[in-house]
DOKOL-715967 format. One line per 10 residues: number of its first residue (from 1); for each residue x, y, z of C-alpha. Coordinates in nm, 2 decimals, decimal comma. Example, Ala and Ser with C-alpha at 12.3 -4.5 7.8 and 13.67 -1.06 7.14 Angstrom:
1 = 1,23/-0,45/0,78; 1,37/-0,11/0,71;
//
This chain:
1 = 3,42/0,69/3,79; 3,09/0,88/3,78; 3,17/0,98/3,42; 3,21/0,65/3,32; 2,90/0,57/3,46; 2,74/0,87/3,32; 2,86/0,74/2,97; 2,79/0,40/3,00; 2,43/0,50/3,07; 2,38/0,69/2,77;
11 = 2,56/0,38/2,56; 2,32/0,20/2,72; 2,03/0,43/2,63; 2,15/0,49/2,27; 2,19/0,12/2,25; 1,80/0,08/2,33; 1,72/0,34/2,07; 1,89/0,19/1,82; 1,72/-0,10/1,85; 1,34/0,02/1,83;
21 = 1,16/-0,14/1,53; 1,01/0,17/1,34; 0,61/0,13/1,27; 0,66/0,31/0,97; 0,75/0,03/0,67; 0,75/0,00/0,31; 0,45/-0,19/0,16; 0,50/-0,56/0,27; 0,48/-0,66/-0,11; 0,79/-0,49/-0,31;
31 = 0,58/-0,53/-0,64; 0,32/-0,23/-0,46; 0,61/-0,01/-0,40; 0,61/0,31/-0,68; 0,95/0,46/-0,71; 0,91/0,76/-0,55; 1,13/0,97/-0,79; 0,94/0,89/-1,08; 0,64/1,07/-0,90; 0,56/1,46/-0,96;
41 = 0,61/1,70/-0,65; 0,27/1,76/-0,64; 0,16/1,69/-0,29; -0,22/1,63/-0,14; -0,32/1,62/0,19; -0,68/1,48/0,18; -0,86/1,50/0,47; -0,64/1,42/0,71; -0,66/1,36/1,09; -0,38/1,27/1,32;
51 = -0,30/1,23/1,65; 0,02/1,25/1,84; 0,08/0,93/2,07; 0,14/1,07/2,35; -0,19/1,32/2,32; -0,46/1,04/2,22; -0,70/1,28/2,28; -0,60/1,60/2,09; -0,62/1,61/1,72; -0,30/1,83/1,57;
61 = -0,45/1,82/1,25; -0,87/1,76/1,21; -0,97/1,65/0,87; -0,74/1,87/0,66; -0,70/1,93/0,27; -0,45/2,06/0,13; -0,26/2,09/-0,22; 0,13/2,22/-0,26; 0,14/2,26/-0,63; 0,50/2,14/-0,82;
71 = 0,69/2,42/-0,85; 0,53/2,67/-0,65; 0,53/2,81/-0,31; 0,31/2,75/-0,03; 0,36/2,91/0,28; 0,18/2,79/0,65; 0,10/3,08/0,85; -0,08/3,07/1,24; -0,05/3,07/1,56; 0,17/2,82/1,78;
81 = 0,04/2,52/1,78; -0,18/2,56/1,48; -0,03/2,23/1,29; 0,21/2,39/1,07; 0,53/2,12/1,23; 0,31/1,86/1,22; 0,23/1,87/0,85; 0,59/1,84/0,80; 0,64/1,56/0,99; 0,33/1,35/0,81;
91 = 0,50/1,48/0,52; 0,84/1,28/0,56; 0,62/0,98/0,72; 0,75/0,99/1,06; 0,40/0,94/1,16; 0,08/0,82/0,96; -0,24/0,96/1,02; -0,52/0,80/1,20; -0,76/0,89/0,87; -0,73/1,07/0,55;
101 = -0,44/1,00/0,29; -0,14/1,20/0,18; -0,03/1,20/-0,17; 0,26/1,25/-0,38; 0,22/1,28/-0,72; -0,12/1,14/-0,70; 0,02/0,81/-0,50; -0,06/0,74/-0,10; 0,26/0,77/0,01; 0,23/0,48/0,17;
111 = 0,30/0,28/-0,08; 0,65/0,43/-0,14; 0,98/0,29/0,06; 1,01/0,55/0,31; 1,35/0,63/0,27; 1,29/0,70/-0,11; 1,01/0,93/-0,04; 1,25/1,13/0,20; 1,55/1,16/-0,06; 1,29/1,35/-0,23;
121 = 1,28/1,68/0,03; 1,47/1,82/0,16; 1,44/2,07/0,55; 1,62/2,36/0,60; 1,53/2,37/0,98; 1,56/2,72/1,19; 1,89/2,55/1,39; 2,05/2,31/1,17; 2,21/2,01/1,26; 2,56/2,10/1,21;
131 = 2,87/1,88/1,34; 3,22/1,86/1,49; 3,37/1,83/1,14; 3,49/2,02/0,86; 3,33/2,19/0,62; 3,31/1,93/0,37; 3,14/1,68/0,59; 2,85/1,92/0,72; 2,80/2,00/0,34; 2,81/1,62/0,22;
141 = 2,61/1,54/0,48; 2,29/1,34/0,33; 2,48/1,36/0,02; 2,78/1,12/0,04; 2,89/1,03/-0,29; 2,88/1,36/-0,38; 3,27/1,47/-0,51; 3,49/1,80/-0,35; 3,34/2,01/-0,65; 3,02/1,95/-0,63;
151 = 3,06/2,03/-0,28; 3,22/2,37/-0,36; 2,94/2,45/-0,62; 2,65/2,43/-0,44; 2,86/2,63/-0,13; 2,87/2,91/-0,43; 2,51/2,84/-0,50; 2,43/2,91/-0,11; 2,68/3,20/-0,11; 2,85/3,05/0,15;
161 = 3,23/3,00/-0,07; 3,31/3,34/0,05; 3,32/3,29/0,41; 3,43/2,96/0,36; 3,76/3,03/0,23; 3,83/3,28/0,47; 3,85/3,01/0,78; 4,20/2,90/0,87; 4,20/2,58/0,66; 3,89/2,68/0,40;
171 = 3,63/2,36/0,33; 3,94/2,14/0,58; 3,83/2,36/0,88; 3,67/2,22/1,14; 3,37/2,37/1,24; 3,31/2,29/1,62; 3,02/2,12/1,79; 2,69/2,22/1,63; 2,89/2,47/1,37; 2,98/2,65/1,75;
181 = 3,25/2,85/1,55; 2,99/3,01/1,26; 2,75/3,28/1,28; 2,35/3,22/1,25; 2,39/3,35/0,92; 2,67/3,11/0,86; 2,53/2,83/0,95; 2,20/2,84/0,76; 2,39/2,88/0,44; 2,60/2,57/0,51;
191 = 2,21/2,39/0,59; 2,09/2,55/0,23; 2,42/2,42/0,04; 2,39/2,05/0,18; 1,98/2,09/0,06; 2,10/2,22/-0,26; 2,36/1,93/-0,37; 2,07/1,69/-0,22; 1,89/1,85/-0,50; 1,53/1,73/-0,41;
201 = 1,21/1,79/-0,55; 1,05/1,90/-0,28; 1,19/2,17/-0,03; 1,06/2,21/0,33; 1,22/2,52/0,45; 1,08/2,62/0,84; 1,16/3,00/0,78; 1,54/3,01/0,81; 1,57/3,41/0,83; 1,34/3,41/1,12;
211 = 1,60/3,53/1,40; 1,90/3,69/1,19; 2,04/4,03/1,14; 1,92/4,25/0,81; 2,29/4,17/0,65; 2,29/3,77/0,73; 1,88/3,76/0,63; 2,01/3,92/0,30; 2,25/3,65/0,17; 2,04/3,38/0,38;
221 = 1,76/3,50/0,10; 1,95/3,51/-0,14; 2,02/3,15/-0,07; 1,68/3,07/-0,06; 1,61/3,20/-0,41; 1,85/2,96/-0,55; 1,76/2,68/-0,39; 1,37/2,72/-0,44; 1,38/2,79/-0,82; 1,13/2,53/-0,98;
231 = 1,11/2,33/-0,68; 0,76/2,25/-0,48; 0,87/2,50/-0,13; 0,67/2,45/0,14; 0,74/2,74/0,43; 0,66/2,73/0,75; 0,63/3,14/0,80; 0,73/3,31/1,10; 0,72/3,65/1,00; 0,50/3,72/0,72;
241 = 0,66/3,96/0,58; 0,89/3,74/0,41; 0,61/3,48/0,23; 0,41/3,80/0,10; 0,49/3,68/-0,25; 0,44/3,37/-0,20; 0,18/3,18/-0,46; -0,07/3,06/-0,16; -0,07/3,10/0,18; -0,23/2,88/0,42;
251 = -0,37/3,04/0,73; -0,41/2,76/1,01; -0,55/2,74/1,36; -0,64/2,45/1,58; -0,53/2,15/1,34; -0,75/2,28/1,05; -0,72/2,54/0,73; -0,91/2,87/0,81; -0,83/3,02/0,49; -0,59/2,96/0,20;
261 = -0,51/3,27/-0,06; -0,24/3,49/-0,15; -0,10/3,78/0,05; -0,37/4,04/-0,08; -0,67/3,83/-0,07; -0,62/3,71/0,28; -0,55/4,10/0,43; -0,88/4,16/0,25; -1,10/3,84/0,38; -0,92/3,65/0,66;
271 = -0,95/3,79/1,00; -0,69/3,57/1,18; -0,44/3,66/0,88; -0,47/4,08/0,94; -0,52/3,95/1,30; -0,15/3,77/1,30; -0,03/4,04/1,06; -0,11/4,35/1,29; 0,00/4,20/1,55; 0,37/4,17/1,39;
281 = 0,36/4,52/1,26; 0,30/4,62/1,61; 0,64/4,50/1,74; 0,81/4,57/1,46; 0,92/4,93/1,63; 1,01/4,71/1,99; 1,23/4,48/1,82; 1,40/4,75/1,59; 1,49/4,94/1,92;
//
C-alpha cells in the first residue's frame, strides 16, 4: 500500500509538471518567425545579463559579449560558478535574459520557434541521459525517423560499433537503467553517436573526457573529432589540457569574460588562466597516484 501511494504521488507530481505553460514561446505572429536552419551557426551574445529566478539578486552572467565563430572551437574556461552552464542554457532558450540579445546567425533568437532553434545543437553532457532500452533506441533518441543504418553509421562514426556488437544481442541489447550495463567510456560514445545522426550545426559538448581512464578518453576523443569537424563546438573545459588547441578560449569569472585568446596568449597575459592552469598541473601527480 505505501508503494502505491508513493507512485501515485509522483503520477500526481509528473501530472502537475506536465502541465506547466512554458514562458518561453515562439513570436506570437508566425510571419516574424525566421527558420532557424536557414540561419548560419554563428552565434552572438551581446551584452547579456541574466538572472536565475530563484536568485533575483545574483547576476550569473553581467553584461556579457561573446562570438562562437561557424565552424570553429570555442572553449569556456573558469572557476565553478563562473557562468560557463548558464551560457548554455541561454543558448538553447530555456531562459531569456533580463537584457542584452543572443544571436544566431545575426537573428535574436527570439524570433525563432524554440524547438527549431534546438534541432540545431546538439549537448554531449558529462552523464548522458541514457535509458532502459536497447541500443538502437538510446542512439535514435532525438532522432526518430532516422533508419537501422543510419543508426549503425554514426555508432561507426563514434567508434562505438565495436563494443556494440560484442553485447549479447548487438544494437537489440538492452542497455539497463541510465546505460547501468556500459562503461563511462561506453556510454559517452553512445551520447556522441545520437549527436552525430542529429547532425546539428551547432555542437555544445560539456567536456565529455573529463572523468575517464587514458584508454576510454582516447576513443571518447577520437569521437569528438568526428563529430566536431566543420561544426560551431562550444566546450565547456574541465581540464585544459584538452582545449589547448582550441581556436579561442574564453576565461570567465563571476558572470563576465576576463579574457578571451588562444592557449599561448592567455598563459602569457591572463592571470586567472596560468592561475587555473597551475593549479591543474599541480594535481596532476595526486590524481596519477
Amino acid at each position: 500500500m505505501g508503494e502505491l501511494q508513493r507512485a501515485a504521488g509522483a503520477t500526481e507530481r509528473l501530472i502537475e509538471v506536465l502541465h506547466i505553460e512554458s514562458h518561453i514561446l515562439p513570436p506570437s505572429n508566425s510571419n516574424e518567425t525566421t527558420p532557424a536552419a536557414s540561419l548560419t551557426s554563428e552565434i552572438q551574445f551581446e551584452d547579456v545579463t541574466f538572472h536565475y529566478p530563484s536568485r533575483p539578486s545574483q547576476a550569473a552572467t553581467h553584461h556579457l559579449s561573446l562570438n562562437a565563430a561557424q565552424g570553429k572551437v570555442l572553449a569556456l574556461v573558469g572557476p565553478s560558478g563562473a557562468g560557463k552552464t548558464t551560457i548554455f542554457e541561454l543558448m538553447q532558450r530555456f531562459y531569456d535574459p533580463q537584457s542584452g540579445c543572443i544571436t544566431l546567425g545575426g537573428v535574436d533568437i527570439k524570433q525563432l520557434d524554440p524547438n527549431e532553434l534546438r534541432q540545431q545543437m546538439a549537448l554531449v553532457p558529462q552523464q548522458p541521459a541514457l535509458f532502459s532500452n536497447d541500443v538502437f533506441y538510446n542512439i535514435r533518441y532525438g532522432t526518430p525517423n532516422a533508419t537501422d543504418q543510419q543508426v549503425i553509421e554514426a555508432a561507426k562514426k563514434a567508434h562505438a560499433d565495436e563494443f556494440i556488437m560484442q553485447l549479447p544481442d548487438g544494437y537489440h541489447s538492452y542497455l539497463g537503467s541510465r546505460g547501468v550495463r556500459l562503461s563511462g567510456g561506453q556510454r559517452q560514445r553512445i551520447a556522441i553517436a545520437r549527436a552525430i545522426l542529429k547532425d546539428p550545426s551547432i555542437l555544445l559538448l560539456d567536456e565529455a573526457t573529463s572523468a575517464l581512464d587514458s584508454e576510454s578518453e582516447h576513443h571518447v576523443q577520437q569521437a569528438l573529432e568526428e563529430l566536431m569537424r566543420d561544426r560551431t563546438t562550444i566546450i565547456i573545459a574541465h581540464r585544459l589540457s584538452t582545449i589547448q588547441h582550441a581556436d579561442q578560449i574564453a576565461v570567465m569569472e563571476n558572470g563576465t569574460i576576463v579574457e578571451i585568446g588562444d592557449h599561448q596568449s592567455l598563459i602569457q597575459n591572463c592571470d586567472l588562466y596560468q592561475r587555473l592552469v597551475e593549479l591543474q598541473f599541480k594535481h596532476m601527480p595526486t590524481q596519477a597516484n
